[in-house]
N, C-alpha and C positions, 0 to 999 in steps of 0.2 A: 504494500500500500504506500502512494507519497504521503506530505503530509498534509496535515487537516486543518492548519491553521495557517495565518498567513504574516502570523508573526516572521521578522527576519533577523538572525542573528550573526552577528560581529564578532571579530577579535577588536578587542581596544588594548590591552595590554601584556605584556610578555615576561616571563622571567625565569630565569636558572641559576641551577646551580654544577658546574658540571666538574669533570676532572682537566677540561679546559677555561676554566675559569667563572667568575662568579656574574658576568655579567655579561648582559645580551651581546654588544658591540663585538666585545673578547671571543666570546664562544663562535658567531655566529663568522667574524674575520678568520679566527682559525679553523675552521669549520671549511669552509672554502679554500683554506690555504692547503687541505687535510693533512694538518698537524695533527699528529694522535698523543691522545692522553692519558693514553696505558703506559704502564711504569713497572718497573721493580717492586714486589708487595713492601711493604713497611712495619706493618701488623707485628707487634713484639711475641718473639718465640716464634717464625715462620721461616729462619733460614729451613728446615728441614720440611715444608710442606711442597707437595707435587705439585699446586699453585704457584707461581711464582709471577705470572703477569696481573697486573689488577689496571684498573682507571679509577684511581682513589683521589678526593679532592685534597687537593695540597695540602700540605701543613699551614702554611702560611694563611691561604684559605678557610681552613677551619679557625681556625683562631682568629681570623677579622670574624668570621659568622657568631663566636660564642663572644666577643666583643662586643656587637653588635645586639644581642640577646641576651644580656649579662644575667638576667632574672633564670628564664627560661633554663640556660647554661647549668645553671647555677640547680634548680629545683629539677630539672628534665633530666637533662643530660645526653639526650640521647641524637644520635646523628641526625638518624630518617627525620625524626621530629624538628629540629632545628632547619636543615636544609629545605623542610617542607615552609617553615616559617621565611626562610631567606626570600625564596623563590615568591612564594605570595606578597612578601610587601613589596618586591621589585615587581610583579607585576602590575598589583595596586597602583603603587606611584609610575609607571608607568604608561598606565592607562590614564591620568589624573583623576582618576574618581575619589580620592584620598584627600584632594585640593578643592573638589567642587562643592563641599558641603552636604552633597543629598543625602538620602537616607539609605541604611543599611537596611530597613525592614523587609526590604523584596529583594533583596542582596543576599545569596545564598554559597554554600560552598560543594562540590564536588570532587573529593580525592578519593584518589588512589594512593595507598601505604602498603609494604610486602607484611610479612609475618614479621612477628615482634620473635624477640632474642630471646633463646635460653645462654645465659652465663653458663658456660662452664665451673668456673671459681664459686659458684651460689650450691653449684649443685657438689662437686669434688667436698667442701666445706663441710658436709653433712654427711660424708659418707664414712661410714663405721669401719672398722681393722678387717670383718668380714664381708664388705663392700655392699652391706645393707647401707638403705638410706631412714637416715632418722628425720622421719616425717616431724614428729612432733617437735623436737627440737625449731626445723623447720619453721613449721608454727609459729613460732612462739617470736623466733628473730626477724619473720620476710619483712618486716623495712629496713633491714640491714642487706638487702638484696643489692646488687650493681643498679647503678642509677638507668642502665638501660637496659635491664634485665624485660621481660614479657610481663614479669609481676609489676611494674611502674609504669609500663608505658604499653597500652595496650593499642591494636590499631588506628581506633576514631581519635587518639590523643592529636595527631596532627591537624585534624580538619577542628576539632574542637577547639584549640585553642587558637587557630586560623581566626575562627568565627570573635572570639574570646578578645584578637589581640586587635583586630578593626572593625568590630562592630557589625559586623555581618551575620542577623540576626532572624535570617530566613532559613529555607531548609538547609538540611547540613548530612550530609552521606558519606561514607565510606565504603571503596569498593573493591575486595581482595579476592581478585581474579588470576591470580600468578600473572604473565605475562602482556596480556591482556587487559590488565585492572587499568591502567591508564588512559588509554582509550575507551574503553568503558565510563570510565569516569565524565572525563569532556563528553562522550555523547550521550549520558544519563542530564551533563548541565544546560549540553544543547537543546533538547525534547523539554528538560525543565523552563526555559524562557519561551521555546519555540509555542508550549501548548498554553500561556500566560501563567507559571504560578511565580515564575519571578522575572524581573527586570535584569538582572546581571547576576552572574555567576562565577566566582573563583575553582577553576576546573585542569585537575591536572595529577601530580605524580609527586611521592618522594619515596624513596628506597634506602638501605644501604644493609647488605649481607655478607660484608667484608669481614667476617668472622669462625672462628673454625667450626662450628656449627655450620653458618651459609655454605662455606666452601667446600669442606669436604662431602657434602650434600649431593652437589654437583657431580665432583669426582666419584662418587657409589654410581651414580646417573650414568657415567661417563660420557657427558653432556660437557665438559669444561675443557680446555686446553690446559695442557701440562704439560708441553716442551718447552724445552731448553733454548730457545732462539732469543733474537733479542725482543723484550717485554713489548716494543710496538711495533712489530711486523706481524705479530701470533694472530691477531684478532684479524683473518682473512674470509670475508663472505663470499661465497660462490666462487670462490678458488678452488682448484683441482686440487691443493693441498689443505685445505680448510681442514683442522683439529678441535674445536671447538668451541663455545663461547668464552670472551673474557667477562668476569663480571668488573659491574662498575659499580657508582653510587652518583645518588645528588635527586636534583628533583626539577623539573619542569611545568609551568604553572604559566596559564593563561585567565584572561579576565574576556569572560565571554558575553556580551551583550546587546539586549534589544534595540534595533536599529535606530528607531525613533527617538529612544531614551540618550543613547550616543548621538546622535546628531544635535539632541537640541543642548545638550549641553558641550557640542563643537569636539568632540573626540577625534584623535585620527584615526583611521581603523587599517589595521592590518589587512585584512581578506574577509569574505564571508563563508560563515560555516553551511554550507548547501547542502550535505545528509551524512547519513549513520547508518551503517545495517551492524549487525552482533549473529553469531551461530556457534554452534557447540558442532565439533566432530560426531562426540557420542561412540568413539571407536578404543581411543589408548590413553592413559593417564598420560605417557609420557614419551610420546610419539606421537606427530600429528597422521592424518589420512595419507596414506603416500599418493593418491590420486588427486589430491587439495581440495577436498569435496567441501570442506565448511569454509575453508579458507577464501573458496571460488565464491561460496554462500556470501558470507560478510559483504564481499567487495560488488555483488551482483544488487543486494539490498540497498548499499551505501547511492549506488547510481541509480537504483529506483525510487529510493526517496529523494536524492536529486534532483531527479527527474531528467535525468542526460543521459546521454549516450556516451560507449566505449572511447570514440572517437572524440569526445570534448575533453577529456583527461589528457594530461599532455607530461605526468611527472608523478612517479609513485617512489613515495618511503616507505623502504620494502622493510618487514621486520628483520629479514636478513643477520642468522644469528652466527653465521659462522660455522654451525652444524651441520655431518651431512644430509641427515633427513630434510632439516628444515629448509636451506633454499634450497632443494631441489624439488619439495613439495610445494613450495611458495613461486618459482617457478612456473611450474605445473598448472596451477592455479590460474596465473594472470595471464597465460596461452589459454585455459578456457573461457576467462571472462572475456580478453578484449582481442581474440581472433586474430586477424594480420595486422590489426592496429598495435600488438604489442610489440613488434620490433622498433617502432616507432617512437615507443617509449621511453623518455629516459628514469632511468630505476636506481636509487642509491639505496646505503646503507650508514645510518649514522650510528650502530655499536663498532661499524670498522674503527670511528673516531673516537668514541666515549665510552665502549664497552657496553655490555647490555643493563643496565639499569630495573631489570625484573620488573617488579609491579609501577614503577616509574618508568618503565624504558618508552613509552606512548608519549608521555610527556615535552621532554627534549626534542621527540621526534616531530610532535606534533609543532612547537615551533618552529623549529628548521623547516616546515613546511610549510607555514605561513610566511616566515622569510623569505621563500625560494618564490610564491606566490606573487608576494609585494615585491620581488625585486628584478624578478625571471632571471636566476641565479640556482643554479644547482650543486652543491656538496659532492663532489667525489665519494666512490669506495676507494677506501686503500687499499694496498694492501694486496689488491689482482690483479698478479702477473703470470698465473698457471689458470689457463681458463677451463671453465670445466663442460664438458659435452654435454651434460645435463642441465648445464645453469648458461643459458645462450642468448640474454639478451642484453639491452644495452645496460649495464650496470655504471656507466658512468668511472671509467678506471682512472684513480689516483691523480687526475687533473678536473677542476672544477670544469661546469660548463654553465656558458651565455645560452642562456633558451626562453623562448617566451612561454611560459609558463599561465595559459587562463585559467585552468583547475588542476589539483593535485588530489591526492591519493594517500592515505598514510598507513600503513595495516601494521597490525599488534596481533600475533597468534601466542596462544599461553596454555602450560601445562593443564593435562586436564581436558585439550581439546578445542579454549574457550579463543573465539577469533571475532575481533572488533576490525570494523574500517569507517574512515570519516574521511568525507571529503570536504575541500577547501575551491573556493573560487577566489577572480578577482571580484573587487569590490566595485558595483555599478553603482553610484546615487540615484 
């Protein structure tokens, strides 16, 4: 079905936080430049882990953010949560709606957060000579728990005090969809202004699972890269040698709003958000369709509530993890949706740059595609120099490209099956 209303919505404001820096101008220059922001892990106690590449946000970085957040720092602690906070008030101010006075009341928020941490140290602490666990003991101390323990900082903590730190005092969600929740998210805030229950929406992503709990998660998966090469060549999507994803962190946050509400309070708007479609495989927790059957779904929905055609898309943000299931299924996919129009495509990957960002990786994406949108600018993959006979379309290899860009494409597929696609136009008055 397209949509039912005839509400129209906007990006007005933009914001990151990524392993290539903390602001839009930085990310989005290196981003084009494809500087990559995978590194040498850092994480103390990890010379010995099969991880060794990450896109972790600088030290320096972190430490303006908990600067910046002194409170929060201080009572939270916790990364996802803070980088969720960062990203939200650059996008806020941003947008100017921070400057304009109006009201928060139909000002609602939209995030995606991955799974909250179990500490190691919270749980080893408790464990007895015969590696029982003394529950009670437990009990008795959990506010002595790691400040970013799962017991202190529970998913909605990020959107909540989103809502908490600027007054945004309309609906407020949280969306944990593994890979997927980001995109989910922005198209849960789209549908929420598109059908009137709000004027503006802060909608987007923060993650960070830079911990040995996250990583070796992966590694049981054997879903992650663990060679030995250097930390920012590893992360290859649809390369013949593709080994598998790097994780990242950070968080990506747009400020999503009603046309009419933006114009009259003179906004500039990024792009407009023109549709959403969402699908479940329904086949493997941790494997998508190898046929791209939900995948082709998402992205077939997104253009029907559009209301476009194959041929009006001119530039898709592929989720592109690096894995070999994943683009070659994602692949797969966008030769079913858009027929001989897909060679025509240009198709990047922005975890080549940033790593995959998990329940945030939609986020980041999703701006890099509004910028590419507003600028007819395309971000390279890095990265692909082994190309692979399965993966044959234009990926955009490791030099940006000038392209007019009228509508883009961003897709998020996530364990579980779960596959989101939004698309982006230019902005007509």
């Amino acid at each position: 079905m397209g949509r039912t209303q005839n509400r129209r919505v906007v990006v007005t404001g933009l914001g990151l936080a990524t392993s290539l820096g903390l602001d839009l101008g930085t990310n989005w220059e290196r981003a084009l430049s494809g500087v990559s922001g995978v590194r040498r892990i850092t994480y103390p106690y990890s010379a010995k882990s099969p991880v060794q590449a990450v896109a972790e946000i600088s030290g320096s970085d972190w430490s303006r953010i908990k600067s910046e957040f002194g409170d929060e720092a201080e009572g939270e602690g916790e990364r996802r949560t803070l980088f969720a906070l960062w990203a939200a008030r650059s996008a806020l101010a941003d947008s100017g709606v921070l400057a304009s006075g109006t009201s928060g009341k139909r000002f609602g928020v939209s995030l995606a957060a991955g799974l909250g941490i179990n500490r190691l140290e919270d749980i080893h602490r408790r464990l007895a000579g015969d590696m029982t666990f003394d529950y009670k003991g437990f009990g008795r101390e959990y506010l002595k728990a790691h400040k970013e323990s799962i017991i202190r900082n529970n998913s909605n903590r990020p959107a909540a005090l989103i809502a908490k730190k600027f007054g945004l005092t309309g609906s407020n969600c949280t969306i944990t969809t593994a890979c997927a929740s980001a995109t989910q998210a922005i198209g849960a805030g789209f549908r929420a202004i598109q059908r009137g229950d709000a004027d503006l929406v802060v909608a987007g992503g923060a993650d960070s699972m830079i911990n040995p709990v996250g990583l070796i998660f992966f590694v049981l998966l054997k879903a992650a890269a663990t060679g030995s090469d250097s930390p920012e060549t590893l992360c290859r999507p649809f390369d013949r040698k593709r080994s598998g994803l790097v994780m990242g962190e950070g968080a990506g946050v747009a400020v999503l709003e009603e046309e009419s509400h933006a114009v009259r309070r003179g906004a500039a708007i990024y792009a407009e958000v023109a549709g959403y479609g969402s699908t479940i495989d329904a086949y493997q927790v941790t494997a998508p369709h190898p046929d791209g059957v939900g995948a082709s779904g998402s992205m077939r929905r997104a253009l029907t509530d559009a209301g476009m055609g194959p041929s009006e898309i001119d530039y898709i943000n592929a989720h592109g993890t690096s894995t070999k299931l994943n683009d070659a299924a994602e692949t797969a996919a966008i030769k079913q949706v858009f027929g001989e129009h897909a060679s025509g495509l240009a198709i990047s990957s922005s975890k080549s740059l940033i790593g995959h960002l998990l329940a945030a990786s939609g986020g980041p994406e999703f701006v890099f595609t509004s910028m590419s949108v507003r600028d007819d600018l395309v971000h390279p993959t890095i990265n692909l120099n082994n190309p692979d006979v399965k993966c044959d379309l234009d990926y955009v290899p490791n030099k940006k490209r000038i392209k007019k860009v009228r509508a883009a494409l961003s897709n998020s597929f996530g364990f579980g099956g779960q596959n989101a696609s939004i698309i982006l136009k230019k902005y007509a008055g």
